[in-house]
Every structure is written in structure tokens, then in C-alpha cells.
N, C-alpha and C positions, 0 to 999 in steps of 0.2 A: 656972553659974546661968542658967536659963532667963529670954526675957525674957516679959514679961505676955501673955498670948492668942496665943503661939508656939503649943500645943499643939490650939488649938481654931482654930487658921486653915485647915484645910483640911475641916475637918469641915461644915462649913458650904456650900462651896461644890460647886456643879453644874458636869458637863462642858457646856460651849456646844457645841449641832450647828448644821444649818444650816436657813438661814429658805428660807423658799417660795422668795423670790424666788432664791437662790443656787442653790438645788437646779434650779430653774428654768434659768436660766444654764449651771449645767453641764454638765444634760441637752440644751441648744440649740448646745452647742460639740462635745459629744463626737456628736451627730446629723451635724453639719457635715462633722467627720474620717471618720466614716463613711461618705457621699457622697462623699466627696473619692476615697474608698478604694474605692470600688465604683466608681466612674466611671473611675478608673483602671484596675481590672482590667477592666471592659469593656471599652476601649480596647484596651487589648493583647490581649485576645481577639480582638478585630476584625482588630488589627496580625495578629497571630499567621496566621487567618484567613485574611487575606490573602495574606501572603506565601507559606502553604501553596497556595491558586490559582495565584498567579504561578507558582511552582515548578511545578507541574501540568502548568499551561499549556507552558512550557516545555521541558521532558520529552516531552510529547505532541508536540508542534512540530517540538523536534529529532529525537528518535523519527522521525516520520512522511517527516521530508525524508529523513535516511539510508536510509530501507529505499526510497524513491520514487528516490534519485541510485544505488543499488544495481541496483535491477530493471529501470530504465530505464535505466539506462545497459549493460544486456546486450540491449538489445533489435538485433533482426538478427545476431545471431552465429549465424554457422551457416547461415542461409537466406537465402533471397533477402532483397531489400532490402523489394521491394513487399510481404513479408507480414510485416516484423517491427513492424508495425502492425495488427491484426488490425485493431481496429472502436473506433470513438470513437462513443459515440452519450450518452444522458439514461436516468438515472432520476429517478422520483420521491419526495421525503420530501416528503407534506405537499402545500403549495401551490408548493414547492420542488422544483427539477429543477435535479437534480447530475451532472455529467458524468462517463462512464464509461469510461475509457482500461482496452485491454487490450494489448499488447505479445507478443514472443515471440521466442526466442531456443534453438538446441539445443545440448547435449552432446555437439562432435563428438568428443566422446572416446570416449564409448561409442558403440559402431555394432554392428549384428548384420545379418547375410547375409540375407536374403528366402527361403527356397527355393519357396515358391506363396503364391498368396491365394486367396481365395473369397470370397460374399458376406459379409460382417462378421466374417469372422477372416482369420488369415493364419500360415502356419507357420515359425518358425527354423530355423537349420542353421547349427552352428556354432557352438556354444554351448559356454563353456567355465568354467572359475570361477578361473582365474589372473588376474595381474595383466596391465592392458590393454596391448596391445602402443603404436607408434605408429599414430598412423591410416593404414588405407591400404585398397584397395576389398577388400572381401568379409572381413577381416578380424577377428577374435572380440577382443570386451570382457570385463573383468572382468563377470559375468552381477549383475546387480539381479532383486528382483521387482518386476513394474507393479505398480500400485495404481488401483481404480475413480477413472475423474477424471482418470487422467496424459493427456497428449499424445506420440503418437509422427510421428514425422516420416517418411515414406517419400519417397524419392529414387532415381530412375533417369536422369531426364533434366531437361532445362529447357523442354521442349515443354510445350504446356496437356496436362494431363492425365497429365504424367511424376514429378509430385512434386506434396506436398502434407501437409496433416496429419489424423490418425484417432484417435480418443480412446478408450480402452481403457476397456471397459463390465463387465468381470468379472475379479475380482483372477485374477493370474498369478503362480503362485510359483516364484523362480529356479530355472532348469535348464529350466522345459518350456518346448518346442517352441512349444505352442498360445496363440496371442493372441486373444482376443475384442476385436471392435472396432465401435463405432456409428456416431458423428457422423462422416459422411468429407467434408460440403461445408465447408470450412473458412473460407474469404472467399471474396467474391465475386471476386475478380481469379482466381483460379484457378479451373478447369472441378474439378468433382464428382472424387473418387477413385473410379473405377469397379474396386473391388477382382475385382470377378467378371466382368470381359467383356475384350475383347481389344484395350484402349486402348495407350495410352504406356505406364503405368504397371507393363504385363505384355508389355510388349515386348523379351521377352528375347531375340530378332533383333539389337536394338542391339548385343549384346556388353557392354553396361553392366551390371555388378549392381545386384537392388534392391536398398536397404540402407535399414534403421530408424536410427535416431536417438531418444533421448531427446529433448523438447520441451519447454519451461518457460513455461507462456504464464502471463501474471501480468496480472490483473484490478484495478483502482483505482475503487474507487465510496464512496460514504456510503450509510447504511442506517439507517433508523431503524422499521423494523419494531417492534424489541423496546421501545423507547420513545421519541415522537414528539418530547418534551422536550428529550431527547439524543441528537441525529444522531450516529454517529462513522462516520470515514476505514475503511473496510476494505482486507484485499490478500486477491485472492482466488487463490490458487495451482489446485488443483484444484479439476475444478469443481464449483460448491454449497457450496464448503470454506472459508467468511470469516474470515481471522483480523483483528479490532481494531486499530486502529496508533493510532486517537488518539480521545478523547474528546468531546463537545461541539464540533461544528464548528457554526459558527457560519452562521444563516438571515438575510434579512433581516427576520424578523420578530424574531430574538431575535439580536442582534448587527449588524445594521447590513448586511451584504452575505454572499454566497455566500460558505461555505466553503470549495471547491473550485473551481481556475480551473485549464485547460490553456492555456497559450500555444506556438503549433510554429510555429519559424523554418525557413522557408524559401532554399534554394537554387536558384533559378527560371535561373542563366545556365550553371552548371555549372563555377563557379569555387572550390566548397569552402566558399565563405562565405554568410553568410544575406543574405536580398538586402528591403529593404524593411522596416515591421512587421508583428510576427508574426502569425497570424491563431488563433480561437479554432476554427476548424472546417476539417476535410479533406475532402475529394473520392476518395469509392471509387468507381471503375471498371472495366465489366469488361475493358478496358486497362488494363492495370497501367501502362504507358508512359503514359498519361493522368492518373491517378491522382497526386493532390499530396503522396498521402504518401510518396510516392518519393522528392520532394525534402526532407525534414524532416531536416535538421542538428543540433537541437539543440529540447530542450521546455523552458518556464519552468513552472516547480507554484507554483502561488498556494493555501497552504493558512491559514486563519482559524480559532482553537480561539477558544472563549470560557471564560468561569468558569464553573463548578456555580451559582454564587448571585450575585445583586445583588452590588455592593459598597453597604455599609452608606450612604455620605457621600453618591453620587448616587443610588442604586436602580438604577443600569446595571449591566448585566453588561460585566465586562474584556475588552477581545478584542483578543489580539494577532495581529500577519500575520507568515507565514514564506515566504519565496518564496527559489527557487533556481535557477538555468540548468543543465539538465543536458546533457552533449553526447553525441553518440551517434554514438560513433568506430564500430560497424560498418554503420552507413548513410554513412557517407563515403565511398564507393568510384565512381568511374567507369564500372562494370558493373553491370547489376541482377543478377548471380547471385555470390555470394558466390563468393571464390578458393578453397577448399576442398572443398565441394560439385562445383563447375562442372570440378573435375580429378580426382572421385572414380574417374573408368574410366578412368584413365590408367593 
């Protein structure tokens, strides 16, 4: 038995929605959570952002030192001491002058016989495509082709005008005889390679053989040619031939100070050690016995990247410093003429 108005209790009644003011409210809370959510993933975008610079930074930093404690740390192997310093001078990014270290170091493993020179070439003898014996005077290398840009070393004697380096101006494909060769003033401590007249260098009286050498002279500058924004660290191996090492080095108009600093310790008493602090500038003379970079024991690289962008929180750009002491075991020697060279006509 049903009771009285069971049946018609529901017929009557409406669903309740919601009033202005609730709809209101709800819309003001779920707005809120929404902010809350978006200001969050900004945030970690930023975070994100960041850390990808840092890591950059980083990379490029450690990057730039390794291949700088690599290539400087070959420098003077093989040649005299006085030239394993070619030239330290400036260039310019901008309102910005970065300093320009070039080094040089040879391959006394490969070595090939002289048989003549002439003005801007010079002819082999001796050529062979086996594997390189030990070194020893007049003796054949495994055979390479030059490449426009390499450096060769020629060596006869330690007199001015006995040795020196010549830069090979027209590719040379392995086996031939025939070298083309241009640039022959190589620094100023050493007199001109007079390949066509009747100096040191073609002074085959001596009983010494000439002998070529591979030559690796390695170039360190910043270049911002391609975009004034973004300096980067080059190495430049052959020349004109820039390869990148690092990104955004840092000016001081955009990061605070120079991104490039050489510092060369000095050995002024002749005891092995550096003597005093380090100076940022050498002395070429055309004494080499004069000349400060004779005594240079060891270089510090001051290199500064900065970030691609502001950081959000200050509007600065990040900019970290990587500095390192590299030492330069084949300038430690008590003679200016390397012990391998200086016994090549033995």
C-alpha cells in the first residue's frame, strides 16, 4: 500500500543548477589553478633553458681547453726553441682586440731528402710509400700529399739562413717529386729562406742533408666576422682554414671582460722554473737569443664563454671562466736547437 503523494513527489520538482554567484566562484578558482599551471611550466622552461646554457657553456669551455693543452702543449717539438712561438699579436671583433697566439711544432717522423730548390719550389728524392723507417739524415717517410696551407720545415743547418719554414701554395699529390712553395719569411728571428740563391740553406759543402719536415703551426684567435653578437674561439691549422672550438666568448660589452687572455711564464735565470709573474706580451727579436719567447716555460689560457640569451631572473648573460697552465716540455731544454734536428748530419 502506497502512502498519500508518494507518486506525485517527484513530478513536481526541478533539478537546482547553480546561481551567478557560484558559477562565478568556480570560474575564479579554476582561473587560479590555471596560473598556478602555467607559471609553473614557464618556470621550468626557464629551469630547462637554463641548464641547457650551462651545459653549452660547459662543453665549449672544456672543449676549447683540451684542444688549446693539446696544441700548445706540441709546440717546439722538432724546431728550434726560438720559433716554436711564431707571433702573438691582436685582432679585432668589434671595439674588442683578442689576442692571437700561433705556435709550431714538426713531424720529425716524416722527413724527406732535399735533392734542389729554386725560387718557390723545391724537388724530393727519395720518395717512397712504405712504412717510415727510424729517423735518420736523408732518410724516406711513409710518402703523404701536401695540402694548399701546410707548413714544411727545411733544415740543413742552425746558421741564419740554414733552416726555416715554406708554406706549400699548390696541392701536391703523394709520390711527386715537385713542391710548390710561397711564403718563405717565416718570423722575424730567422733570416728569409733564400730557396734560389746560394745561402745556408743550399749549402751542400756542409756535407749536411737538406731535409723537409712536416710542420703543424696552429693558430688561436676569436672571429666574429660572421656575427658580431657571437664572437667564437677559432684554431686555425692551415692557413685561412678556421675551424670553431667554442661559442660566444665573451666581450666586455657583453659579459663583463675579454674572452681570450694569454699568460707566458717566464724562465729569465735558466733554472727550468718560471721566475717572477707571468707577462701578457713577448719580445720578437731579430736575436733570437734576445727574444723572451725563448724563455717561455709554460702558457696559462684564460678562456670566457658566455650564454646565447639573458638569463630570465637578472637579464645578464651567464659567463663562466675556464683557465688552465699548460706546460711546454719541448721548450725546456738548455739549447736553442732541438736535440734531434741539431744531430740530423750525424
Amino acid at each position: 500500500m502506497s502512502r498519500p503523494g508518494a507518486k506525485n513527489r517527484g513530478r513536481g520538482a526541478t533539478a537546482r543548477g547553480l546561481t551567478l554567484i557560484e558559477l562565478s566562484v568556480s570560474l575564479a578558482v579554476l582561473g587560479i589553478l590555471m596560473a598556478g599551471i602555467t607559471a609553473f611550466l614557464v618556470t621550468q622552461g626557464k629551469m630547462g633553458a637554463g641548464s641547457f646554457d650551462r651545459s653549452a657553456i660547459q662543453r665549449g669551455g672544456r672543449g676549447a681547453l683540451s684542444l688549446l693543452d693539446e696544441r700548445l702543449g706540441m709546440a717546439g717539438l722538432g724546431v728550434p726553441r726560438e720559433l716554436a712561438i711564431r707571433s702573438l699579436g691582436t685582432e679585432a671583433c668589434g671595439a674588442t682586440s683578442f689576442p692571437r697566439l700561433e705556435v709550431a711544432s714538426v713531424d720529425y717522423l716524416r722527413q724527406w731528402t732535399v735533392a734542389s730548390t729554386a725560387a718557390g719550389a723545391m724537388t724530393l728524392s727519395g720518395i717512397t710509400n712504405g712504412p717510415p723507417p727510424n729517423p735518420s739524415p736523408g732518410g724516406a717517410s711513409a710518402d703523404v700529399a701536401f695540402s694548399i696551407g701546410q707548413w714544411l720545415y727545411l733544415y740543413r743547418s742552425a746558421a741564419p739562413g740554414g733552416h726555416g719554414f715554406a708554406k706549400v701554395t699548390a696541392a701536391r699529390a703523394a709520390l711527386n717529386t715537385g713542391v710548390t712553395l710561397g711564403d718563405t719569411n717565416y718570423a722575424v728571428a730567422q733570416s728569409s729562406l733564400d730557396l734560389a740563391g746560394t745561402g745556408e740553406l743550399n749549402n751542400a759543402a756542409s756535407g749536411r742533408p737538406l731535409l723537409a719536415f712536416l710542420a703543424d703551426v696552429s693558430a688561436f684567435g676569436v672571429n666574429c666576422t660572421d656575427d658580431a653578437a657571437h664572437p667564437y674561439l677559432y684554431w686555425e691549422r692551415l692557413s685561412g682554414v678556421r675551424t670553431p672550438v667554442a661559442s660566444n666568448v665573451s666581450t666586455p660589452s657583453v659579459g663583463g671582460a675579454v674572452g681570450l687572455v694569454f699568460r707566458f711564464f717566464l724562465d729569465t735565470d735558466g733554472d727550468g722554473q718560471p721566475n717572477g709573474a707571468p707577462v701578457t706580451s713577448l719580445t720578437f727579436d731579430a736575436d733570437p737569443d734576445d727574444a723572451t719567447n725563448d724563455d717561455v716555460v709554460a702558457i696559462e689560457v684564460e678562456v670566457r664563454i658566455r650564454s646565447d640569451q639573458p638569463d630570465p631572473a637578472s637579464n645578464q648573460y651567464r659567463v663562466e671562466r675556464f683557465v688552465r697552465r699548460i706546460a711546454l716540455p719541448n721548450l725546456h731544454t738548455t739549447t736553442t736547437q732541438y736535440i734531434f734536428i741539431d744531430n740530423s748530419g750525424i
